[in-house]
Backbone as numpy.savetxt, mean C-alpha at the origin, in Angstrom:
# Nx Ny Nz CAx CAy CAz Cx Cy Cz
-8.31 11.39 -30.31 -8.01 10.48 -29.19 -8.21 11.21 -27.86
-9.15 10.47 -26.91 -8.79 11.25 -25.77 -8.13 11.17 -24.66
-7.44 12.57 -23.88 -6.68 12.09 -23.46 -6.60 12.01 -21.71
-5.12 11.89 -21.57 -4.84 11.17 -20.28 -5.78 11.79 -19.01
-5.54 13.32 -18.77 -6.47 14.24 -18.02 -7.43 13.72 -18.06
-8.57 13.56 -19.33 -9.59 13.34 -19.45 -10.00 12.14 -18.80
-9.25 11.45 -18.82 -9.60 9.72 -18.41 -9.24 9.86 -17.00
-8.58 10.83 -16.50 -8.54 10.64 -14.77 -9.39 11.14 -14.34
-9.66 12.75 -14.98 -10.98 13.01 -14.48 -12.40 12.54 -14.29
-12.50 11.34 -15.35 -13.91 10.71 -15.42 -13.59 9.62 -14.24
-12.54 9.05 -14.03 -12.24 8.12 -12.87 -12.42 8.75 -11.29
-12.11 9.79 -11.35 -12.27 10.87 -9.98 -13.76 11.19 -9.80
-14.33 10.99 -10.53 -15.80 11.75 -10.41 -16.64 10.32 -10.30
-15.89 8.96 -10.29 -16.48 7.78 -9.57 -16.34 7.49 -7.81
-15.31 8.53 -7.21 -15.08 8.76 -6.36 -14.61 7.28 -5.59
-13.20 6.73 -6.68 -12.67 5.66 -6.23 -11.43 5.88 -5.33
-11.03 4.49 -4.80 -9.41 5.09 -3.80 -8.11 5.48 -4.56
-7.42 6.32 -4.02 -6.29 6.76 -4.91 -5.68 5.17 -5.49
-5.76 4.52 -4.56 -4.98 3.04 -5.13 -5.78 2.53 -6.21
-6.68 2.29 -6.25 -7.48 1.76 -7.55 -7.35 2.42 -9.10
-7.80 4.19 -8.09 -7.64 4.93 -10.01 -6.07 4.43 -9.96
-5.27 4.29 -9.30 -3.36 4.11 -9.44 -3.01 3.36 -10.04
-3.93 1.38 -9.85 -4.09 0.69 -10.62 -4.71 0.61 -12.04
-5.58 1.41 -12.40 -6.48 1.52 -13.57 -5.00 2.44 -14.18
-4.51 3.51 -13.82 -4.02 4.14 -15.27 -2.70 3.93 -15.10
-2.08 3.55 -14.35 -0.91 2.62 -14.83 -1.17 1.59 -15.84
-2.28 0.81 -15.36 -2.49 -0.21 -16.78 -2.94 0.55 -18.06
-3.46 1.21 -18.44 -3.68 2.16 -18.87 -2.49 2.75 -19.73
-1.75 3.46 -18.81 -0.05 4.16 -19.85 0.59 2.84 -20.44
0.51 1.61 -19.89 1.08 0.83 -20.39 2.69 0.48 -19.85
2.85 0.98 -18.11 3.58 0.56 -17.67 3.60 -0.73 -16.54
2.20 -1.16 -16.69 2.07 -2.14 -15.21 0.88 -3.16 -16.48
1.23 -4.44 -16.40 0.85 -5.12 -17.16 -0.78 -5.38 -17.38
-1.23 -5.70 -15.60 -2.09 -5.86 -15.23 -2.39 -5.07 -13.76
-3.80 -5.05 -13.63 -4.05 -4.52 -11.89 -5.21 -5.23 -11.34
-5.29 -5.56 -9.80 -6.02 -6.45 -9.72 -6.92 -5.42 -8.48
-7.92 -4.67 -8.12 -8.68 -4.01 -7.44 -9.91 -4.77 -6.46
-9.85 -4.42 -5.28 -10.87 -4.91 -4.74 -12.40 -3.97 -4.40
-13.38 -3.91 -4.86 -14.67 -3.25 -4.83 -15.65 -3.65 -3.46
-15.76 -2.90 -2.58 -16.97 -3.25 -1.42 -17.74 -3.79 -2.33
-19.06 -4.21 -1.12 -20.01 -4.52 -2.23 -21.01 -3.26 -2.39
-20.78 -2.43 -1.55 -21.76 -1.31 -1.86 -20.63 0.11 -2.50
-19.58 -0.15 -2.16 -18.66 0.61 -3.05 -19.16 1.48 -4.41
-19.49 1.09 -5.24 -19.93 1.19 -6.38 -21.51 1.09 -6.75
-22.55 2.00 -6.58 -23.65 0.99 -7.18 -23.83 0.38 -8.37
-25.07 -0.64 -8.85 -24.83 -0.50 -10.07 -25.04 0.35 -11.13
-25.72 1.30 -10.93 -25.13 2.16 -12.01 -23.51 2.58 -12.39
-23.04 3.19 -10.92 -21.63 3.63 -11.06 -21.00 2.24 -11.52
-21.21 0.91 -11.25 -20.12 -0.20 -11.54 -20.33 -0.46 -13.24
-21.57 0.14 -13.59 -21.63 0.35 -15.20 -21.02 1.66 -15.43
-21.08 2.72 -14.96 -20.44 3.76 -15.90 -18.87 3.25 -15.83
-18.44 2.64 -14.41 -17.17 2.56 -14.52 -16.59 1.09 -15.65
-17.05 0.48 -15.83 -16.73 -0.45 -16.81 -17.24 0.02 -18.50
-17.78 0.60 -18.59 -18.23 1.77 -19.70 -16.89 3.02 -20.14
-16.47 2.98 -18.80 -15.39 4.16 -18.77 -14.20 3.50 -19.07
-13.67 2.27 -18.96 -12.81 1.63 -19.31 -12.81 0.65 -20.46
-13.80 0.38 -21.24 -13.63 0.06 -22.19 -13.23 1.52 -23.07
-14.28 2.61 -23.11 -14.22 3.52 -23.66 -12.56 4.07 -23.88
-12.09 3.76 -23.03 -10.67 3.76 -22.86 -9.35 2.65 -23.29
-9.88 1.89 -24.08 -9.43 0.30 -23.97 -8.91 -0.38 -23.26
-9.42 -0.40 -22.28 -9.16 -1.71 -20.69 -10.01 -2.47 -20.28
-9.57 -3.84 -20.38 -10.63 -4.76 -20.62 -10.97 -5.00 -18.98
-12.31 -5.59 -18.75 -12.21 -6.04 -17.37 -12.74 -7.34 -16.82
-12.20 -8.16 -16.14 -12.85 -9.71 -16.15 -13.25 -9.30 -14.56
-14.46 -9.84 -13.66 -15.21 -10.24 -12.44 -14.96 -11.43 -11.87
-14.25 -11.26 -10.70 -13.88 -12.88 -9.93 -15.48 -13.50 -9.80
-15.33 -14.68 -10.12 -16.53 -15.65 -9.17 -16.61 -16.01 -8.24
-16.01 -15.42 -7.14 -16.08 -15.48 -6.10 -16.19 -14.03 -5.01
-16.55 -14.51 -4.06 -16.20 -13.32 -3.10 -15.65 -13.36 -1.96
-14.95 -12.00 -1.37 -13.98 -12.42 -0.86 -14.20 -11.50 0.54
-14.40 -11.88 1.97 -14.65 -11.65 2.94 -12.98 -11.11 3.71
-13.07 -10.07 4.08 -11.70 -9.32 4.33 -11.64 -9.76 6.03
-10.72 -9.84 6.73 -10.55 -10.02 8.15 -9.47 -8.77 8.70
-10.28 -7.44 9.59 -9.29 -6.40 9.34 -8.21 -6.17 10.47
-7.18 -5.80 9.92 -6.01 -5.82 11.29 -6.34 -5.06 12.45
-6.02 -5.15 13.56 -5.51 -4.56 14.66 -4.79 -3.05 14.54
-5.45 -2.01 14.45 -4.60 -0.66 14.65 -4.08 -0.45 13.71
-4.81 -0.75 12.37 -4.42 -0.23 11.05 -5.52 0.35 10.05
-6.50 1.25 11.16 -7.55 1.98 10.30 -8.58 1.07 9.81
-8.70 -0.15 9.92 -9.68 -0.38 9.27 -8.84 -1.56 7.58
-7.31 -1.46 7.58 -7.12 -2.20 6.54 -7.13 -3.10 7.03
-7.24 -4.51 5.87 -7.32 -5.75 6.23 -5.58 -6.56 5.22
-4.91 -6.99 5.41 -4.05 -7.64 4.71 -4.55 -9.34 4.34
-5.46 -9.35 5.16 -5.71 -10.91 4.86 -7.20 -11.23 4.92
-7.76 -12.63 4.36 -9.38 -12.52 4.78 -9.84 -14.04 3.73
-10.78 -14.39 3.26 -10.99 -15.66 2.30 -11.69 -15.37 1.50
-11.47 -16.51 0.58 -12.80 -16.32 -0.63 -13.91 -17.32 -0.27
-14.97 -17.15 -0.59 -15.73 -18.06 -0.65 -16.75 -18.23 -1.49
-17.42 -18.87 -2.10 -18.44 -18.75 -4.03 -19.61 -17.46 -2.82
-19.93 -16.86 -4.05 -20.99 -15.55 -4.31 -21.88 -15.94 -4.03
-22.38 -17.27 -4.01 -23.59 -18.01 -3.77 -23.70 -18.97 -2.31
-22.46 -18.61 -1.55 -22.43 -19.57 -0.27 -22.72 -18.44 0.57
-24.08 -18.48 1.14 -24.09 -17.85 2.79 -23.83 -17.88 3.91
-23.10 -18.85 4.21 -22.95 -19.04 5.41 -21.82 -17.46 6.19
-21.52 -17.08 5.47 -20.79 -15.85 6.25 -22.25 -14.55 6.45
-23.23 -14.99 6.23 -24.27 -13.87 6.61 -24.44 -12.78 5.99
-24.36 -11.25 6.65 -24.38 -10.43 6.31 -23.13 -9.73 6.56
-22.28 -10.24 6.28 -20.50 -9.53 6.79 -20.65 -9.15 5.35
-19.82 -8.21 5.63 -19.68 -7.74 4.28 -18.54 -8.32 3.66
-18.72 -7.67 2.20 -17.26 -8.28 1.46 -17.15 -8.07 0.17
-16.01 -7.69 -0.49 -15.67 -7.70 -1.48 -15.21 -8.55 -2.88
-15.65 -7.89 -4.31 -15.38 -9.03 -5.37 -14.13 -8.09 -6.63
-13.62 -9.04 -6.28 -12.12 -8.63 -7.01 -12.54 -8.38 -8.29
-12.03 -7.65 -9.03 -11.59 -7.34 -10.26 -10.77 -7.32 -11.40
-10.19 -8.06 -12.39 -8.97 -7.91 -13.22 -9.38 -7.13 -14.36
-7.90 -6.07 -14.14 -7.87 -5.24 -15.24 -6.49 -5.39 -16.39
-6.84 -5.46 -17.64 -5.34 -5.55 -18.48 -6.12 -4.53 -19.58
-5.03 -4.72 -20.66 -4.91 -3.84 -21.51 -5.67 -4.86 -23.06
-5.68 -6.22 -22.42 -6.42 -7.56 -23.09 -7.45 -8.30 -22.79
-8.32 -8.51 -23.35 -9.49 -9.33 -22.56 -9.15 -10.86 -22.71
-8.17 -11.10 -23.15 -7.23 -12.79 -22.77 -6.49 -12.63 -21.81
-6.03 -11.40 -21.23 -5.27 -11.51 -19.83 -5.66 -11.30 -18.81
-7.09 -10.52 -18.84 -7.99 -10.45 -17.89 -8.60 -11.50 -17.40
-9.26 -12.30 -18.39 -9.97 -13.74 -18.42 -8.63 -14.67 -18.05
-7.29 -14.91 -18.21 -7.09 -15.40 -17.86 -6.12 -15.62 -16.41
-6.26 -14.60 -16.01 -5.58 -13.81 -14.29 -6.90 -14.39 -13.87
-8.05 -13.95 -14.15 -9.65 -14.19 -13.48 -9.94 -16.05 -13.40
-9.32 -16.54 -14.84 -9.68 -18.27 -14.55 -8.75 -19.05 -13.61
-8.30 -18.10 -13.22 -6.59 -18.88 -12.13 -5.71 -19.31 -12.56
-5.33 -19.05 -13.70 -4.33 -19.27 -14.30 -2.44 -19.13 -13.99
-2.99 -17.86 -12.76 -1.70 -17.80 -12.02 -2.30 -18.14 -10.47
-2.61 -18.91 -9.98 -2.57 -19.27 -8.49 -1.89 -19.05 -7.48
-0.58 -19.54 -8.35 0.62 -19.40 -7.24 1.20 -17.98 -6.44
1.96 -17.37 -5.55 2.48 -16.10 -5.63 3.83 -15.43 -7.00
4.48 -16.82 -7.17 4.93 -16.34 -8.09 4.78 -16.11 -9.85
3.79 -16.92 -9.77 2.86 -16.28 -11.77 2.23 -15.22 -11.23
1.53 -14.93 -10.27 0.69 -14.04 -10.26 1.74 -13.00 -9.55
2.80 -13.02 -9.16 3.25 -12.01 -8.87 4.21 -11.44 -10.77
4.73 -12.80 -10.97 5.38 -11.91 -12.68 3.86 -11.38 -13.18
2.94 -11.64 -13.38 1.74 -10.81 -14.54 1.39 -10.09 -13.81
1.59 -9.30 -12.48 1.62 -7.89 -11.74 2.82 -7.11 -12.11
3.76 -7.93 -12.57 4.97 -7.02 -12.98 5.89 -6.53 -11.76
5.81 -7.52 -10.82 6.65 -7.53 -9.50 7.97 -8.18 -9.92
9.06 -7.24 -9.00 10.39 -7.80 -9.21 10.82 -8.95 -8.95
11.54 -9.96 -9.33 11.32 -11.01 -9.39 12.15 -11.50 -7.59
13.17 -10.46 -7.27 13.57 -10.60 -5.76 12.73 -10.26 -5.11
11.44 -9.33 -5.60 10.05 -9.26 -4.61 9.25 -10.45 -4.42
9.51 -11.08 -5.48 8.35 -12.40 -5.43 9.22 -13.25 -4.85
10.58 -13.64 -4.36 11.07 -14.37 -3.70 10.69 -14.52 -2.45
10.94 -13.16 -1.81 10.62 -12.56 -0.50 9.76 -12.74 -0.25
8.63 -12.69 -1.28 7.29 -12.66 -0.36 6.86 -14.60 -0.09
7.64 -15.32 -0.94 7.48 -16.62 -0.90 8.47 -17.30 0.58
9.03 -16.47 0.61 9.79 -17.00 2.03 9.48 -16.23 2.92
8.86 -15.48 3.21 8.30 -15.00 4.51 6.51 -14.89 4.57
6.19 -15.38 3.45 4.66 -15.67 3.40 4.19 -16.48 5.24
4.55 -17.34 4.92 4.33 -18.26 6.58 4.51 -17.34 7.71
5.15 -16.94 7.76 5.59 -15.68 9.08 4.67 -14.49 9.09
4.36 -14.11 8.07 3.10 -13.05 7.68 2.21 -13.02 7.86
1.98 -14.56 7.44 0.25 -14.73 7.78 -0.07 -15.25 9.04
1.13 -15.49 10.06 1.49 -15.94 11.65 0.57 -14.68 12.06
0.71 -13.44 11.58 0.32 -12.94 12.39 -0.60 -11.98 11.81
-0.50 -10.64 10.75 -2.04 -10.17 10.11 -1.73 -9.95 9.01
-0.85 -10.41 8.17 -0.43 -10.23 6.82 0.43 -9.74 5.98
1.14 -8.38 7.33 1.68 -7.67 6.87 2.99 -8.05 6.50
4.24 -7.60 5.53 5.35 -7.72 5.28 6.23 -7.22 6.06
5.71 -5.73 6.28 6.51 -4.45 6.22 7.60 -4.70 7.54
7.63 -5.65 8.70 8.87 -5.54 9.40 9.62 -6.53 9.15
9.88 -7.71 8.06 10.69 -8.24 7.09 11.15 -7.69 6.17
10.24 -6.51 5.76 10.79 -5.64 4.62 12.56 -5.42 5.61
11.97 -4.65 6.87 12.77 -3.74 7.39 13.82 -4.72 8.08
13.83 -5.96 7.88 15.22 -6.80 8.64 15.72 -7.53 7.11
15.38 -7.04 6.15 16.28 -7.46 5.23 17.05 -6.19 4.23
16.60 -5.25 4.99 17.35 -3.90 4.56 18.36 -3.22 5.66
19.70 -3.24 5.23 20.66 -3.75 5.77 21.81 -2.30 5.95
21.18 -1.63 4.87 21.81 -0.50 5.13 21.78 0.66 6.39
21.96 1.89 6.24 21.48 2.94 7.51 20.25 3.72 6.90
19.37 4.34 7.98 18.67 5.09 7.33 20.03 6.59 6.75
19.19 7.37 5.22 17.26 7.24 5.38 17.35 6.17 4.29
15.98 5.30 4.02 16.27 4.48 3.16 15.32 5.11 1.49
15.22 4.74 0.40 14.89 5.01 -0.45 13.09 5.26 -0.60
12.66 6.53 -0.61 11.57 6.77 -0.62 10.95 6.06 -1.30
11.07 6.00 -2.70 10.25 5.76 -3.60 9.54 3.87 -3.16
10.63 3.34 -2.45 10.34 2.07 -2.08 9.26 2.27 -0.53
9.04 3.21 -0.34 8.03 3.25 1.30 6.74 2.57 0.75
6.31 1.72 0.21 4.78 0.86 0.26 4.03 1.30 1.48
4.89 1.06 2.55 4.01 1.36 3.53 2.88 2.68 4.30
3.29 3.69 3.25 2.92 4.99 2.77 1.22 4.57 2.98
1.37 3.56 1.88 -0.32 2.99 1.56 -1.22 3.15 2.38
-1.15 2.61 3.82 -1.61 2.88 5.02 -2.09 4.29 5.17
-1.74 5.37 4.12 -2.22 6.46 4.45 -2.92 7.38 3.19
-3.06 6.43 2.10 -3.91 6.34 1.05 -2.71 6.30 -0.04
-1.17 6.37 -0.11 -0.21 6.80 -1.08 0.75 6.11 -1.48
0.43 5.45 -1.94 1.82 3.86 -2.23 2.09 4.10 -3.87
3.28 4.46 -4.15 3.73 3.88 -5.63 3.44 2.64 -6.21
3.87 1.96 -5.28 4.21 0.30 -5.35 2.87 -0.38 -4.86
2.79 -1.69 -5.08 1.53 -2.48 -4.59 1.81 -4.00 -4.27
3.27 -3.66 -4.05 3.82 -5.00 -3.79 5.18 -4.75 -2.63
4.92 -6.03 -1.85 6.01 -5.98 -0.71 7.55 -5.60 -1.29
7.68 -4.93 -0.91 9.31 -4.84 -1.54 10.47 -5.81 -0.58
11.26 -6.61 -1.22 12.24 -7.13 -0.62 13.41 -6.56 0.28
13.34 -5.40 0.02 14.08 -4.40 1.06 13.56 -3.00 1.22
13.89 -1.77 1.96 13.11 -0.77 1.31 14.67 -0.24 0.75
15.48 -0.50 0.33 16.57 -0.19 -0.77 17.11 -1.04 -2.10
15.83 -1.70 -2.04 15.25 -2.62 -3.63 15.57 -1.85 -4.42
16.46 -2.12 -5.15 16.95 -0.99 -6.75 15.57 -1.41 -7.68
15.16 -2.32 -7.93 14.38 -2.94 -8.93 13.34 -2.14 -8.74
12.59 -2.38 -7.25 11.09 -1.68 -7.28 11.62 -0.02 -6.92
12.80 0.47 -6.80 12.84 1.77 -6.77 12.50 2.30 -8.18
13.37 1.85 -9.05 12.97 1.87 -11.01 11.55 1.70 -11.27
10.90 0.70 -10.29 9.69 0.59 -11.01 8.69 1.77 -10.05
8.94 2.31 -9.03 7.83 3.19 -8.50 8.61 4.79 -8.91
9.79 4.68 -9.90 10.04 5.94 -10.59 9.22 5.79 -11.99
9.30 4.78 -12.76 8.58 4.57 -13.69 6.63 4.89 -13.71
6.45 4.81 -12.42 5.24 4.76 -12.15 4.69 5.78 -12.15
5.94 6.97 -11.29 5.40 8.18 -10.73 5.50 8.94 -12.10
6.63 8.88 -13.20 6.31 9.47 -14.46 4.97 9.37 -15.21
4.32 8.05 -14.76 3.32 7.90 -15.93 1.87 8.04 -15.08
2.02 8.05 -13.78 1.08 8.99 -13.11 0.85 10.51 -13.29
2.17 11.52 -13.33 2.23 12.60 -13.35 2.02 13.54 -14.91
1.67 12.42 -15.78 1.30 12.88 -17.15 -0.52 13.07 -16.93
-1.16 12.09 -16.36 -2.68 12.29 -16.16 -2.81 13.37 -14.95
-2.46 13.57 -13.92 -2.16 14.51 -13.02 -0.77 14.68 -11.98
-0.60 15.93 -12.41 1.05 15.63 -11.52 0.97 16.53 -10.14
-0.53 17.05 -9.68 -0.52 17.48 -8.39 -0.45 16.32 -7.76
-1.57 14.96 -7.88 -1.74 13.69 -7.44 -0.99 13.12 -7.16
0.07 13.08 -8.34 1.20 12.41 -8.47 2.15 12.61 -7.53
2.09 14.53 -7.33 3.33 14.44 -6.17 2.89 14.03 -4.81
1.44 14.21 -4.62 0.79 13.61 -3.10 1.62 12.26 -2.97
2.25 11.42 -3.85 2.69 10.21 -3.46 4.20 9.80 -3.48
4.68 10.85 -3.41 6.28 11.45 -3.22 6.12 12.55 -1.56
4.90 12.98 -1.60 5.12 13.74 -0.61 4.92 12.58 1.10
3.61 12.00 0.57 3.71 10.79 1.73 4.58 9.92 1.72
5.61 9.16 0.77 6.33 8.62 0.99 7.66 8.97 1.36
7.90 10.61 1.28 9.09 11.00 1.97 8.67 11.31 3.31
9.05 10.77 4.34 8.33 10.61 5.55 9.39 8.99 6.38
9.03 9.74 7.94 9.39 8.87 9.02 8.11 7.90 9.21
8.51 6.83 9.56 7.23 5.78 9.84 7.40 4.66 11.10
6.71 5.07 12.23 6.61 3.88 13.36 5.63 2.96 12.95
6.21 1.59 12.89 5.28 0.51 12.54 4.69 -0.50 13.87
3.55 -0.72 13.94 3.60 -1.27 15.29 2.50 -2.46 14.61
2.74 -3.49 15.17 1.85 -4.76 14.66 0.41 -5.01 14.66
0.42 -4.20 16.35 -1.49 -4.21 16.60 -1.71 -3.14 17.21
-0.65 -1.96 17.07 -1.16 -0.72 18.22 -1.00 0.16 17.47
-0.92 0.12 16.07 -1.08 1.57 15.27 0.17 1.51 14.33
0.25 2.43 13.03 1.01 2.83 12.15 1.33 4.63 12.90
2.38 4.85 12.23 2.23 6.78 12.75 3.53 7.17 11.49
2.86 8.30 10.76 3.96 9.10 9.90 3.95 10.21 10.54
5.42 10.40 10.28 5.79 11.84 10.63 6.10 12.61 9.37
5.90 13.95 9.25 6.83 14.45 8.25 6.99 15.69 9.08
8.40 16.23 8.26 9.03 17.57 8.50 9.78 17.39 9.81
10.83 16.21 9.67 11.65 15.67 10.54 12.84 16.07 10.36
13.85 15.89 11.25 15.44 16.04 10.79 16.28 15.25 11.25
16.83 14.46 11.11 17.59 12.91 11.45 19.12 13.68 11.53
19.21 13.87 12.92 20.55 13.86 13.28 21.38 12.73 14.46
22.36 12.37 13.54 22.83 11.11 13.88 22.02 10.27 14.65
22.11 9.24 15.99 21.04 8.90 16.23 19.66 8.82 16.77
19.51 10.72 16.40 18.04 11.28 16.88 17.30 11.92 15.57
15.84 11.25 16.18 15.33 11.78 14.62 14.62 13.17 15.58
14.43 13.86 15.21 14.20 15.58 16.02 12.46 15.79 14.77
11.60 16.53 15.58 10.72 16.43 15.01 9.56 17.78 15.96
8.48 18.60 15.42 8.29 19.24 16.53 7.12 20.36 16.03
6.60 21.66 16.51 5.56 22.41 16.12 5.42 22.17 14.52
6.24 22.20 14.09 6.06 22.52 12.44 6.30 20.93 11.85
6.20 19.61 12.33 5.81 18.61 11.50 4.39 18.32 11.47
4.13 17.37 11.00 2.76 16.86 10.65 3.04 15.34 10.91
2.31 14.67 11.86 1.93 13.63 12.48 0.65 12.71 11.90
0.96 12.19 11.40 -0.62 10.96 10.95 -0.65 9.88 11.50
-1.98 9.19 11.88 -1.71 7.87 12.05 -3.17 7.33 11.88
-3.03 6.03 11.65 -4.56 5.28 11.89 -4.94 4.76 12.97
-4.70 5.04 13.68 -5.28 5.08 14.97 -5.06 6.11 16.06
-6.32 6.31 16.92 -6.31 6.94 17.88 -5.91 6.60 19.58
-4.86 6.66 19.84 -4.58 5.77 21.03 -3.45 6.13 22.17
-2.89 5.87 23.32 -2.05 6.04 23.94 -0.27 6.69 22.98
-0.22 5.52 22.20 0.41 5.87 21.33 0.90 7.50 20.75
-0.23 7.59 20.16 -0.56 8.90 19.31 -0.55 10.53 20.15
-0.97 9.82 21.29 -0.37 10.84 22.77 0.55 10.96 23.17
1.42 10.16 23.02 2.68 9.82 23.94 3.38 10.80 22.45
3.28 10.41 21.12 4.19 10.88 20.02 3.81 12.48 19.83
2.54 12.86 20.08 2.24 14.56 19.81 3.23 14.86 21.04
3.01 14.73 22.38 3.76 15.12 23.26 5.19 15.44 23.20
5.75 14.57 22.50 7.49 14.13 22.20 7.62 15.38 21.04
9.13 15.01 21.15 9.81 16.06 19.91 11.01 15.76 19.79
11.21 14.07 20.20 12.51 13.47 19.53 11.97 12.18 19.62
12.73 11.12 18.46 13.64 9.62 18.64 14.27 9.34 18.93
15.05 8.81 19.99 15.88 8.53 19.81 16.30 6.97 19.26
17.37 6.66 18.32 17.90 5.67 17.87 18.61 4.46 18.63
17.76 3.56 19.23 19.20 2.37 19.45 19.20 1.23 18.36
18.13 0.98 17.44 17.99 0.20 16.32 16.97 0.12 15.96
16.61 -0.24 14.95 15.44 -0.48 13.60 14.27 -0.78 14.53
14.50 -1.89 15.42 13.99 -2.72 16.51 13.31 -2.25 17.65
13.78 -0.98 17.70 14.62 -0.63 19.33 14.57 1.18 19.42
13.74 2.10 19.86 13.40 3.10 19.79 12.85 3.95 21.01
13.30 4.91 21.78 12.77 5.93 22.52 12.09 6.92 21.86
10.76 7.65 22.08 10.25 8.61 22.12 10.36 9.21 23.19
11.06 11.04 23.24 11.29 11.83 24.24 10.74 12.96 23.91
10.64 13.83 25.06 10.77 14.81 25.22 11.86 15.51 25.63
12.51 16.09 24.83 13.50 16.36 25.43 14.82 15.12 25.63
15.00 15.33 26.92 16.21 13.82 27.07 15.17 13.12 27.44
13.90 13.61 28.38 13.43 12.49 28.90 12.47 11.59 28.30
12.72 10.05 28.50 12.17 9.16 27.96 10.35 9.21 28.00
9.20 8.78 26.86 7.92 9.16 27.58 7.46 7.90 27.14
8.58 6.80 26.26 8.03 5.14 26.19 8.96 4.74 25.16
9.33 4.02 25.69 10.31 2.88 24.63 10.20 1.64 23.94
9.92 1.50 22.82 9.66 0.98 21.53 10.36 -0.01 21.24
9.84 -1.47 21.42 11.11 -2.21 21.25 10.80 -3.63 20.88
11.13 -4.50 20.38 10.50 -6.19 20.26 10.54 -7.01 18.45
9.75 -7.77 18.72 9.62 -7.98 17.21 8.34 -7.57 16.64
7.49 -6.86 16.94 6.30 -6.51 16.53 6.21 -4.48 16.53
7.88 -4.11 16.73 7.65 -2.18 16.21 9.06 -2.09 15.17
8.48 -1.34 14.70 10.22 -0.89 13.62 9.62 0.89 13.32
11.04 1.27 13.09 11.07 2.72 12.84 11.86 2.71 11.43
10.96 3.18 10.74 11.80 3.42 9.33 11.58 4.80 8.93
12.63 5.24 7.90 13.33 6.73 8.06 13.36 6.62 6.70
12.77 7.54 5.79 12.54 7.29 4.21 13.11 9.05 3.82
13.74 8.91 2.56 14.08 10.12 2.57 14.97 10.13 1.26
């Protein structure tokens, strides 16, 4: 039989996104039911889109091809991701030469593939149970769907007004990590102190860290981390922070990321504190002095740890 190593390594040498191989061998160990991947269209050529469907049967994972394709629309100050975008048939041109992507279903069955692929779950909530989403995740995302798509898709500052506790909040639940190639999870979490999807992105990281557990910890290491969320002016992680009471302190020896390059990203290298007035509601300083204050319904500061 061959094994787990072996099958990541042949997936790595297709030179796919950490999220995809993440999806393939979770389905794979047999902890995530199904995974649903999106492919550019030049992503893959066809050769590689044959070795890689070659590589997964060889492995027993079946794979069904949407009939459709699906044109991405990308956010505002988030690198280049898109949370939202349409389908439209493979055979309609009218979108030109935009590019776009054709989904993929992967299971461990070629009746659950074929039938995720015939629409069989439409709704958010079938298609969120045969993803193996918590079932208070699929609530959440059904009541704040409308508000989400108000504006570019994202969840993540509903995540953060229905999590109620203080920071830091539960790493393993940071999704929003993703933004920087490293998400456990692949689903909005209903809080980021969701017991359910905390179990399930511990479950995950075990059965990641059997095929590689350097990889594995890359996604413990980005999700333990500070995160400014901003709607259209950028994401920014910090790590190697220290949260004292309501200042998060931060400085030569952290590491700063973000997807975008901007005023922002200047104003935060400069600084070497937070200060705290709420989730909502945030100073970046130097020192005492203020160098821009963070505040509305479109920034949140979340503190993972």
């Amino acid at each position: 039989m061959k094994s787990r190593k072996e099958f990541f390594n042949e997936l790595t040498k297709l030179r796919l996104s950490n999220d995809i191989i993440k999806g393939v061998v979770l389905v794979h160990s047999g902890v995530k039911p199904s995974a649903v991947i999106m492919l550019f269209e030049s992503q893959l050529p066809d050769n590689q889109l044959k070795l890689f469907k070659e590589l997964l049967r060889d492995y027993g994972l079946c794979i069904a091809e949407a009939d459709y394709k699906f044109i991405l629309k990308r956010d505002a100050g988030k690198g280049g991701w898109a949370n939202k975008g349409h389908r439209i048939a493979k055979a309609d041109s009218r979108e030109g030469n935009r590019p776009y992507y054709i989904y993929y279903y992967i299971a461990r069955s070629k009746e659950l593939a074929d039938e995720i692929r015939n629409g069989k779950f439409p709704d958010p909530e079938g298609f969120g149970q045969v993803m193996g989403y918590p079932g208070c995740c699929r609530d959440f995302y059904i009541r704040y769907i409308d508000l989400a798509h108000g504006k570019q898709g994202d969840f993540t500052l509903y995540s953060l007004a229905e999590t109620k506790e203080d920071y830091p909040y539960d790493f393993y639940n940071n999704y929003v990590a993703q933004y920087f190639g490293y998400s456990l999870l692949s689903h909005f979490t209903c809080s980021f102190n969701c017991k359910e999807s905390s179990n399930l992105a511990r479950r995950y990281y075990g059965a990641l860290k059997k095929y590689s557990k350097g990889w594995a910890d890359m996604f413990l290491y980005c999700q333990k981390s500070a995160i400014i969320y901003t709607e259209y002016k950028g994401i920014f992680l910090i790590k190697n922070f220290e949260l004292d009471g309501n200042v998060l302190r931060y400085g030569d020896s952290s590491w700063l990321y973000s997807t975008i390059t901007n005023k922002n990203l200047h104003l935060l290298k400069e600084a070497n504190n937070i200060l705290i007035n709420s989730k909502n509601n945030f100073s970046v300083r130097k020192g005492d002095r203020i160098l821009k204050t963070f505040k509305g319904d479109n920034v949140g500061l979340m503190i993972f740890g």
